[in-house]
OpenMM code with the backbone's topology and positions (N, CA, C; nanometers):
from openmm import Vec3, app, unit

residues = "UNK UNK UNK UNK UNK UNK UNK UNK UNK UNK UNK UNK UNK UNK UNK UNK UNK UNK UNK UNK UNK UNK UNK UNK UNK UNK UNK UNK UNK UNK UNK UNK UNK UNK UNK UNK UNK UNK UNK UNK UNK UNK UNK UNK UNK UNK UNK UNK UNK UNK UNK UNK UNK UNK UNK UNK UNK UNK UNK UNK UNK UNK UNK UNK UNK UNK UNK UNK UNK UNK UNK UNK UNK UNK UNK UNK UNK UNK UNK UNK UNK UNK UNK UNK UNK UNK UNK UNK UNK UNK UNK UNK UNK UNK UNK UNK UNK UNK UNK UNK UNK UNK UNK UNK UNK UNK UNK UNK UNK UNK UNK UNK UNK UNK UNK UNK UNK UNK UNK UNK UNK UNK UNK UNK UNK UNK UNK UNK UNK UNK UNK UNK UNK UNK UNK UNK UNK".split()
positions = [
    Vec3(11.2649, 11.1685, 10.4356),
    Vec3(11.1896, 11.1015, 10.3325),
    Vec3(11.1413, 10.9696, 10.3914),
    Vec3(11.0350, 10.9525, 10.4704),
    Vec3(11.0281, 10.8437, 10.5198),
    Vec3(10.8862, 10.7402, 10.4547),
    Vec3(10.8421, 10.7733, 10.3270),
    Vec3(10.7895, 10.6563, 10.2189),
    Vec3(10.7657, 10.7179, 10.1170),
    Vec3(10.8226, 10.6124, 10.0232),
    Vec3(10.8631, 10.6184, 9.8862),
    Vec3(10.7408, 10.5442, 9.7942),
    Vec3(10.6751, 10.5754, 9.7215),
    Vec3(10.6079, 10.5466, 9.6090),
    Vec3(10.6598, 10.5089, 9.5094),
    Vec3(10.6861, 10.3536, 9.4758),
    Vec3(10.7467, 10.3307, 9.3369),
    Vec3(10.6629, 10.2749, 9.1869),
    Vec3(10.6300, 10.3289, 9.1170),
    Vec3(10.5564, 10.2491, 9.0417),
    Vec3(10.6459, 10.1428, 8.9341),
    Vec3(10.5604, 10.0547, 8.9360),
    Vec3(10.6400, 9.9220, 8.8550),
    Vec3(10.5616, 9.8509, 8.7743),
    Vec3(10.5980, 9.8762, 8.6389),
    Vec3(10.5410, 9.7624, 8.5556),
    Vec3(10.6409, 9.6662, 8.4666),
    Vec3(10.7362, 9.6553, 8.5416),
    Vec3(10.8317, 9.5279, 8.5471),
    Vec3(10.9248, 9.5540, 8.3976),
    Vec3(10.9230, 9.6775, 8.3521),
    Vec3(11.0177, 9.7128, 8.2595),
    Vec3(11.1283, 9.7284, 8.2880),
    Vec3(11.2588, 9.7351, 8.2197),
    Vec3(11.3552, 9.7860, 8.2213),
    Vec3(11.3401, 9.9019, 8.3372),
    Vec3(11.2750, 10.0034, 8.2804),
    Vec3(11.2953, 10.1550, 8.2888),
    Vec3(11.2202, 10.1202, 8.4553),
    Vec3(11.1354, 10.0240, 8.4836),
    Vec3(11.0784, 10.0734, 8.6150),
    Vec3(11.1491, 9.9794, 8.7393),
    Vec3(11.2535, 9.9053, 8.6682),
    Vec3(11.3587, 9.8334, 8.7423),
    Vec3(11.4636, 9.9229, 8.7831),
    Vec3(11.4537, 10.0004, 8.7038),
    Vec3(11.6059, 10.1191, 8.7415),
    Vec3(11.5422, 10.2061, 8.8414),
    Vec3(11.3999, 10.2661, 8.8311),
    Vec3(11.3421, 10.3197, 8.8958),
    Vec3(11.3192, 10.2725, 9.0630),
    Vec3(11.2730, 10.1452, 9.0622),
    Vec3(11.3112, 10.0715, 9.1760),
    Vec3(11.4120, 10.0684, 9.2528),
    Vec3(11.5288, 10.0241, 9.1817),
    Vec3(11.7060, 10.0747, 9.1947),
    Vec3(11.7097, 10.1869, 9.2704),
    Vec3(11.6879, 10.2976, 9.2194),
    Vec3(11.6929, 10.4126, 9.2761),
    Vec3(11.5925, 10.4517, 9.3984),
    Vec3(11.5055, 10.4257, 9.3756),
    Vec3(11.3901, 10.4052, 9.5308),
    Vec3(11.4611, 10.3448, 9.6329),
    Vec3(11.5345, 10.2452, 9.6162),
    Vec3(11.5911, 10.1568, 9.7274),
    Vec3(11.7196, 10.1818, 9.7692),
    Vec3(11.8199, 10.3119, 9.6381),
    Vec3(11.8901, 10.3421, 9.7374),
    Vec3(11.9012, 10.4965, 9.8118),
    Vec3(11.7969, 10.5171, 9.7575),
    Vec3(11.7260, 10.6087, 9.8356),
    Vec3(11.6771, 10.5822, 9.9563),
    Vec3(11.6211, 10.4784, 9.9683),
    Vec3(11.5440, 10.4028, 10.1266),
    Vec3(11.6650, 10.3601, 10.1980),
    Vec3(11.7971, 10.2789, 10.1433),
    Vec3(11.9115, 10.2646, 10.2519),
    Vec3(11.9423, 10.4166, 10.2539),
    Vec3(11.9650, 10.4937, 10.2111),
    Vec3(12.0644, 10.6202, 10.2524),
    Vec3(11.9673, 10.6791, 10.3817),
    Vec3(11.8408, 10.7040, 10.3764),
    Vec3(11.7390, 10.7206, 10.4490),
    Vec3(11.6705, 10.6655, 10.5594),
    Vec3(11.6293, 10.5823, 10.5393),
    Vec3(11.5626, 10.4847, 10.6118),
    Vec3(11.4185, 10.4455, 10.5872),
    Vec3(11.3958, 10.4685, 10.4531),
    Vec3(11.2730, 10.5149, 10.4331),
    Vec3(11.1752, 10.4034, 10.3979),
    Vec3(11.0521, 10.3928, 10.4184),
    Vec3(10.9743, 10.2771, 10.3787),
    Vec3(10.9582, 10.2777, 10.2020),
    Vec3(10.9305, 10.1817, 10.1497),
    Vec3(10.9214, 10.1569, 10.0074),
    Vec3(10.7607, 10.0906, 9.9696),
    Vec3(10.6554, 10.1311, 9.9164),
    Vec3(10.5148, 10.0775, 9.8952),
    Vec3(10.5730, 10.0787, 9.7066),
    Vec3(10.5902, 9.9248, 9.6215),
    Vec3(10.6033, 9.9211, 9.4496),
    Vec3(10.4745, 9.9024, 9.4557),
    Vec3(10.4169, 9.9780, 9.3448),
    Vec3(10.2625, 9.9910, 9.3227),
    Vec3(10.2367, 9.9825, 9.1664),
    Vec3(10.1899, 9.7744, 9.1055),
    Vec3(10.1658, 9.7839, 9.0368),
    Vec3(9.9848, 9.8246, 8.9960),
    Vec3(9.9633, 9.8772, 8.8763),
    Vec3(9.8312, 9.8819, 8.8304),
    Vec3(9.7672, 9.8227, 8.6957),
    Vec3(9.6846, 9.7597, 8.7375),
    Vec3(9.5900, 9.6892, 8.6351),
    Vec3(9.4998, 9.7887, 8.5644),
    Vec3(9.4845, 9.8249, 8.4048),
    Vec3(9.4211, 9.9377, 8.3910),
    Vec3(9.2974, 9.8199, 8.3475),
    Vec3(9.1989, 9.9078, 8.3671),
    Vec3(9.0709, 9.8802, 8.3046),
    Vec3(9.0199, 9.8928, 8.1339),
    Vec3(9.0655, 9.7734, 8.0982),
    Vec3(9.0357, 9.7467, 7.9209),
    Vec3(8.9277, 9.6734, 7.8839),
    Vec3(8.8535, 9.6987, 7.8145),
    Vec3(8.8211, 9.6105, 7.7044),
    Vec3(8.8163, 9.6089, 7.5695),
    Vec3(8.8032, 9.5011, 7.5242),
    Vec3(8.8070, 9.4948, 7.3768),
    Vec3(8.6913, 9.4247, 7.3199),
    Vec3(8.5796, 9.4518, 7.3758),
    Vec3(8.4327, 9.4185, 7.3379),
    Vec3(8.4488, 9.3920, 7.2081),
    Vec3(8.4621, 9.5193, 7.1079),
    Vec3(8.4507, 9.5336, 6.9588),
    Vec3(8.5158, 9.4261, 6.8816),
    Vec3(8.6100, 9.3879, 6.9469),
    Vec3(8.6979, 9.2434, 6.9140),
    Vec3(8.6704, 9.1421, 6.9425),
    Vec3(8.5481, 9.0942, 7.0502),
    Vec3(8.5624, 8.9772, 7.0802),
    Vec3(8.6350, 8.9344, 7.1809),
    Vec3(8.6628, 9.0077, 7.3003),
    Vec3(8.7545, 8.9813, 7.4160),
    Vec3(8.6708, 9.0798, 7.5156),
    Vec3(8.6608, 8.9701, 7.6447),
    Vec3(8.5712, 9.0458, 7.7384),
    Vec3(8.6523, 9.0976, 7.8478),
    Vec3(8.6065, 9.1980, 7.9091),
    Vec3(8.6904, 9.2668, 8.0281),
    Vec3(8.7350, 9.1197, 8.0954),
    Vec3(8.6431, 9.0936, 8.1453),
    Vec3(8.7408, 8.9855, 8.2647),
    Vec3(8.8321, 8.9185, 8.2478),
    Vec3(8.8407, 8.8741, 8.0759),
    Vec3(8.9848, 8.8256, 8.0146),
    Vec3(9.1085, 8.9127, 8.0251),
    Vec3(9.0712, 9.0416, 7.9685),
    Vec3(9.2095, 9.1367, 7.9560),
    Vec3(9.2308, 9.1460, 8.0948),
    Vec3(9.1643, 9.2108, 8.1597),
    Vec3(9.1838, 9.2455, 8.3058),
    Vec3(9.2693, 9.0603, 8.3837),
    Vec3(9.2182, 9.0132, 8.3499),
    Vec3(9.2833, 8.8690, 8.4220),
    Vec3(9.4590, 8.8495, 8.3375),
    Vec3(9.4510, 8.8905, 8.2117),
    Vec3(9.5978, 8.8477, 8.1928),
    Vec3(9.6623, 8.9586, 8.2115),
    Vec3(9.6378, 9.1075, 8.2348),
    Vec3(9.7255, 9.2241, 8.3041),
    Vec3(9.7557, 9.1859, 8.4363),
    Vec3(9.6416, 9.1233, 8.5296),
    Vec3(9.6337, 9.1285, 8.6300),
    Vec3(9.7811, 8.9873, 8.6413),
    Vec3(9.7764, 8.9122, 8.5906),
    Vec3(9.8695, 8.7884, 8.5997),
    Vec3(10.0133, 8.8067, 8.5919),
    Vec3(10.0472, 8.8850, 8.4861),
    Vec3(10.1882, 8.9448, 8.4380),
    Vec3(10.1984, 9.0706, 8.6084),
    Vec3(10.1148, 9.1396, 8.6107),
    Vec3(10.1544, 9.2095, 8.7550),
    Vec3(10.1614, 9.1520, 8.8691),
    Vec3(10.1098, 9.0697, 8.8932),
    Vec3(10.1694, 8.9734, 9.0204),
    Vec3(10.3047, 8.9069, 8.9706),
    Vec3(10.3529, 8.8533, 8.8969),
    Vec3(10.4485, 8.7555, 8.8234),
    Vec3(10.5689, 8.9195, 8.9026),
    Vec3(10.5384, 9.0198, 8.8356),
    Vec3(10.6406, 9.1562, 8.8127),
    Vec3(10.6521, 9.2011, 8.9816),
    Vec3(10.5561, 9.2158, 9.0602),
    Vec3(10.5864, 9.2202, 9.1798),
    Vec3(10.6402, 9.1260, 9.2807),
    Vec3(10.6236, 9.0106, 9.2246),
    Vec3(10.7369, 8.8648, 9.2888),
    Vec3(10.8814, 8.9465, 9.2756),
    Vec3(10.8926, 8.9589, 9.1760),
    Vec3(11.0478, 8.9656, 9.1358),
    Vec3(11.0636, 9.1413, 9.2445),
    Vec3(10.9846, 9.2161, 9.2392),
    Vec3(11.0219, 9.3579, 9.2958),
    Vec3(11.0384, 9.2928, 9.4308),
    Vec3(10.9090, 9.2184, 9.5013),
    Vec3(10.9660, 9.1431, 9.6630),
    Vec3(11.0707, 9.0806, 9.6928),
    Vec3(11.1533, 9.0233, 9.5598),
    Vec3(11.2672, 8.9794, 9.6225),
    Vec3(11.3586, 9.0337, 9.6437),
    Vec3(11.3649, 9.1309, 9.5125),
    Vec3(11.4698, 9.2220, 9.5280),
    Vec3(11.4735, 9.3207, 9.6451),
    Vec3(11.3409, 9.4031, 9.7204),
    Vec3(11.3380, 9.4727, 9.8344),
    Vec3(11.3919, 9.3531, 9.9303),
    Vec3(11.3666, 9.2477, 9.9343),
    Vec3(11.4494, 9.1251, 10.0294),
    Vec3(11.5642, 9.1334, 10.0422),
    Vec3(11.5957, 9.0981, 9.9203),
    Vec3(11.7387, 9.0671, 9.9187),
    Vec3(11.8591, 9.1907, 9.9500),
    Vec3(11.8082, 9.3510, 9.9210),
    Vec3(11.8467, 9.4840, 9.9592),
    Vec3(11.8273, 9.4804, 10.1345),
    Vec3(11.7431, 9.4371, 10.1650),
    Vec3(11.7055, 9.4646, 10.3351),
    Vec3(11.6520, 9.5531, 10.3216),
    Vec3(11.5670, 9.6492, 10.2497),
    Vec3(11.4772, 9.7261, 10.2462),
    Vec3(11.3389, 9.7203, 10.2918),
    Vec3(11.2539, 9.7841, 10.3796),
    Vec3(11.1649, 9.7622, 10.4336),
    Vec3(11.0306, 9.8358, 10.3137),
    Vec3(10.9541, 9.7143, 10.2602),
    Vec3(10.8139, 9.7660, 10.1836),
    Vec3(10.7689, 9.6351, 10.1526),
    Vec3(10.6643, 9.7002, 10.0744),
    Vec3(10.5439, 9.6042, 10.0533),
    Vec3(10.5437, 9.6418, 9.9407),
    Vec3(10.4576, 9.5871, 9.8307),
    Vec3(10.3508, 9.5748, 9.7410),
    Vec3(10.2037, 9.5808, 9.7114),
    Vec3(10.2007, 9.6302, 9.5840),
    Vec3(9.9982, 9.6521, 9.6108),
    Vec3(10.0073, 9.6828, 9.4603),
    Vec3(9.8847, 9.5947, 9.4500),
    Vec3(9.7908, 9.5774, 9.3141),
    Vec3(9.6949, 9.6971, 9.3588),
    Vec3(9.6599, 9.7719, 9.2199),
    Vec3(9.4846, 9.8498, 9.2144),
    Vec3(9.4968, 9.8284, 9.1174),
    Vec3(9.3583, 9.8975, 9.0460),
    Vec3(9.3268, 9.8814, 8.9039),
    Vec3(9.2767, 10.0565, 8.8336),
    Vec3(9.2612, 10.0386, 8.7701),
    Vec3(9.2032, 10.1208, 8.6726),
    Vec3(9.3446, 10.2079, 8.5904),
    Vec3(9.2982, 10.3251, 8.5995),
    Vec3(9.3842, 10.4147, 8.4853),
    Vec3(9.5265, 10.4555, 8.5517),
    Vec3(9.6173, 10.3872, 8.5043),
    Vec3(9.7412, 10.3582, 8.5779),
    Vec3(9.7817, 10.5151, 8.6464),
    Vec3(9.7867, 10.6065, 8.5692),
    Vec3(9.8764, 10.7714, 8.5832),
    Vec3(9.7041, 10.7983, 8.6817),
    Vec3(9.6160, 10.7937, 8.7037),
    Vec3(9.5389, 10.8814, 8.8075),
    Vec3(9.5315, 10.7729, 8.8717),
    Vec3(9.5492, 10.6332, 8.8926),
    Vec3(9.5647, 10.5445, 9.0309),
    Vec3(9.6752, 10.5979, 9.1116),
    Vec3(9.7786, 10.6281, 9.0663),
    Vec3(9.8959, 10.6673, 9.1250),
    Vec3(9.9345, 10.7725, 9.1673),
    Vec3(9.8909, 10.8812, 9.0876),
    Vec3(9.8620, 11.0355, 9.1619),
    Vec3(9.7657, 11.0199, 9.2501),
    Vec3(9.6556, 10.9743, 9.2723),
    Vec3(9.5451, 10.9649, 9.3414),
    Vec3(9.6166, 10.8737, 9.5155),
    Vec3(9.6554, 10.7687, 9.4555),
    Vec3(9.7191, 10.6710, 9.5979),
    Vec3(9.8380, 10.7370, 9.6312),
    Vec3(9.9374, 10.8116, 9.5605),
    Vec3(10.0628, 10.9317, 9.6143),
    Vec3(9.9987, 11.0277, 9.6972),
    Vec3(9.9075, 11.0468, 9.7705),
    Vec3(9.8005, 11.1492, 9.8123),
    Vec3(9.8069, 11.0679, 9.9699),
    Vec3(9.8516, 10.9564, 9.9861),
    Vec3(9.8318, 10.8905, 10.0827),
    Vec3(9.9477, 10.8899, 10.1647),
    Vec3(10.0515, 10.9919, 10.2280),
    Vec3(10.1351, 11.0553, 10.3034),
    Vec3(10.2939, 11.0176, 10.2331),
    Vec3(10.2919, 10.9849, 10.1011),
    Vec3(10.4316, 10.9952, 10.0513),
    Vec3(10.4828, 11.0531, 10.0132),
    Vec3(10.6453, 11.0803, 10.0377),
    Vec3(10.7030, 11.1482, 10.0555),
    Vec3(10.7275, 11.1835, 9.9045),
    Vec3(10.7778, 11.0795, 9.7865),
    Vec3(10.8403, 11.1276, 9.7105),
    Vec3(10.7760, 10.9706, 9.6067),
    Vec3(10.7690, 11.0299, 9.4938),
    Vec3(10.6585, 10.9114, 9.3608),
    Vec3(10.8295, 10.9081, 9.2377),
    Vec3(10.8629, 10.7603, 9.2307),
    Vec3(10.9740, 10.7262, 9.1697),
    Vec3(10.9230, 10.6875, 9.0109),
    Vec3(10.9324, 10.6715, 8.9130),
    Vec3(10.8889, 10.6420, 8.8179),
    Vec3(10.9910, 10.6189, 8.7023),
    Vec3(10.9716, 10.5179, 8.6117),
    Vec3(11.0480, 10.5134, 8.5045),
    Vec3(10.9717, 10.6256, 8.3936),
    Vec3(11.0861, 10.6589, 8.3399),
    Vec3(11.1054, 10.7599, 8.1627),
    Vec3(11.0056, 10.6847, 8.0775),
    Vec3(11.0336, 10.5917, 8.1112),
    Vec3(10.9303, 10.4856, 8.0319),
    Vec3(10.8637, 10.4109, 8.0506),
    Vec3(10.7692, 10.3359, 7.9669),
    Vec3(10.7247, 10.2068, 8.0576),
    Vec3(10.7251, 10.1080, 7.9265),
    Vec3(10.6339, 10.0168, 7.9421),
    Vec3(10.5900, 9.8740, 7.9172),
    Vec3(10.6787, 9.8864, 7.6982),
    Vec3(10.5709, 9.9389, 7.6520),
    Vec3(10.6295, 9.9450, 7.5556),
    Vec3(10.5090, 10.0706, 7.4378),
    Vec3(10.5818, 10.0518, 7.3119),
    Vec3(10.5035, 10.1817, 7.2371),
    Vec3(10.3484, 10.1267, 7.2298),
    Vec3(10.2955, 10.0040, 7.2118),
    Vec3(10.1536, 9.9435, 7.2048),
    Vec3(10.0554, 10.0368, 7.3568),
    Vec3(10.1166, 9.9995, 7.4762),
    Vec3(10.0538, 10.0350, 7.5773),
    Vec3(10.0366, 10.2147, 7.5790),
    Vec3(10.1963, 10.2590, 7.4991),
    Vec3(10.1743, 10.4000, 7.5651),
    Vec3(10.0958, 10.4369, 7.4444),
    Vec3(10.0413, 10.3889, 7.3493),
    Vec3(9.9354, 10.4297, 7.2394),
    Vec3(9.7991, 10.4152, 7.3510),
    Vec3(9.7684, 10.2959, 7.4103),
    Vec3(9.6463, 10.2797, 7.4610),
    Vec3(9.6336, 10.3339, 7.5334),
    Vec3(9.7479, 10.3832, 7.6090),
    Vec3(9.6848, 10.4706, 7.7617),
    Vec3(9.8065, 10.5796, 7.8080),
    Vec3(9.8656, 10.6279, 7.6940),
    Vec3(9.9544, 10.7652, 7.6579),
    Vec3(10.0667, 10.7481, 7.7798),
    Vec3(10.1289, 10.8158, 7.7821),
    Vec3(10.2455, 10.8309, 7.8557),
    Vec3(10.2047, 10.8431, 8.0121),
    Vec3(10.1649, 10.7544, 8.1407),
    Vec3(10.2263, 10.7279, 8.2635),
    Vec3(10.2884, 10.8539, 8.3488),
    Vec3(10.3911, 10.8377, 8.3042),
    Vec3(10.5161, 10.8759, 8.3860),
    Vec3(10.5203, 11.0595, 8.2957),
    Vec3(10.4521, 11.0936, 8.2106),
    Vec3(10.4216, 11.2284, 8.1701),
    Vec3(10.2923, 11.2636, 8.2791),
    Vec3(10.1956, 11.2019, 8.2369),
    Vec3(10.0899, 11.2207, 8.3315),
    Vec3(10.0641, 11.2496, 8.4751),
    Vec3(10.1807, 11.1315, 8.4864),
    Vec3(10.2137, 11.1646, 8.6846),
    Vec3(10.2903, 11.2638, 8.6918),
    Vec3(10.3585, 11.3107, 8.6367),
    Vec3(10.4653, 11.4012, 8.6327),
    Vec3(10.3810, 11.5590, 8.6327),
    Vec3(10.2949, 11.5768, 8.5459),
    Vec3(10.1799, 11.7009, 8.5953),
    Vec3(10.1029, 11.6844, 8.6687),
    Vec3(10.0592, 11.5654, 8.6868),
    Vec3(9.9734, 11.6015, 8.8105),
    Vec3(9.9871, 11.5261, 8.9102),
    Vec3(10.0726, 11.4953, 8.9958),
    Vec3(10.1299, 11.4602, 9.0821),
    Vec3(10.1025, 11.5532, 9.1818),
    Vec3(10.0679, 11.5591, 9.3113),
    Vec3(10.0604, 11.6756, 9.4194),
    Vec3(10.2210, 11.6397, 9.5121),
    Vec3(10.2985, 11.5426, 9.5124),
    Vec3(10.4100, 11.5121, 9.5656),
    Vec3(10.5156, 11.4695, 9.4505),
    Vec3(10.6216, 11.4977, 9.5211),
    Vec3(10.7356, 11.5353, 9.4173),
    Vec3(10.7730, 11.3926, 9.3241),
    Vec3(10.8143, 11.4144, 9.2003),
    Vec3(10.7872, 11.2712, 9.1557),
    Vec3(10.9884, 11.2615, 9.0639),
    Vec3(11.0404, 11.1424, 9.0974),
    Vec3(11.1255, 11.1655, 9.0732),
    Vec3(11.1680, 11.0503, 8.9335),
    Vec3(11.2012, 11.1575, 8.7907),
    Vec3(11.2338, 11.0209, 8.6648),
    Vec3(11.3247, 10.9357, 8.6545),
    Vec3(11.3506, 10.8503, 8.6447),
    Vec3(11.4183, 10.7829, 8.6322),
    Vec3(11.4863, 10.7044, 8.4991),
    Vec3(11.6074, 10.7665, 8.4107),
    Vec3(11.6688, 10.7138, 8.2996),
    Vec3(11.7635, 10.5875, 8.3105),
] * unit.nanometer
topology = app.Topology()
chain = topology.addChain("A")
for resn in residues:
    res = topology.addResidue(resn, chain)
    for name in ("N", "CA", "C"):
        topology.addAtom(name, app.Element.getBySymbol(name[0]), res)
């Protein structure tokens, strides 16, 4: 298993998920890429322009991948981090396409508001995933 796909949107559920990526990577040796995503919103109809929403998703996901870099630090685990954007569940099946071994994911994510706006993640990756994707409770 030599790189691991973790997705993280700094929940509970994608902290445990992490957890498990990393001790998966010590038992292994395996590289670790946490891959948060910025989805593409707006709320025109409201009075809120893309570059706003997109700028405060985008802010809270850097803030959430600080904390994932320290923790791969502080483990001695060898990875990186990476921002993309758009539709979180086909950014991630789509970038899992890019020689990894195995796509880690939390049961859950952010909270019930988000999985109304952009449905269940970690269901989504879970069918269409072309590499094995592993849940995490």
């Amino acid at each position: 298993m030599e790189k691991i796909l973790v997705c993280f949107d700094g929940s509970e559920w994608s902290k445990k998920a992490l957890n498990e990526a990393i001790n998966l990577a010590e038992k292994f040796g395996s590289h670790i890429t946490v891959l948060s995503v910025v989805p593409k919103v707006c709320f025109l109809e409201i009075g809120v322009d893309c570059a706003t929403v997109e700028g405060i998703f985008k802010a809270e996901v850097e803030g959430n991948l600080k904390a994932a870099e320290k923790i791969l630090e502080e483990r001695g685990v060898r990875g990186e981090t990476l921002i993309l954007e758009g539709s979180p569940a086909d950014v991630i099946v789509d970038y899992a396409k890019n020689n990894f071994s195995l796509i880690v994911i939390g049961s859950k994510g952010k909270d019930a508001t988000e999985r109304t706006l952009f449905g269940s993640v970690t269901q989504k990756v879970a069918v269409n995933a072309t590499k094995s994707v592993l849940i995490v409770r």
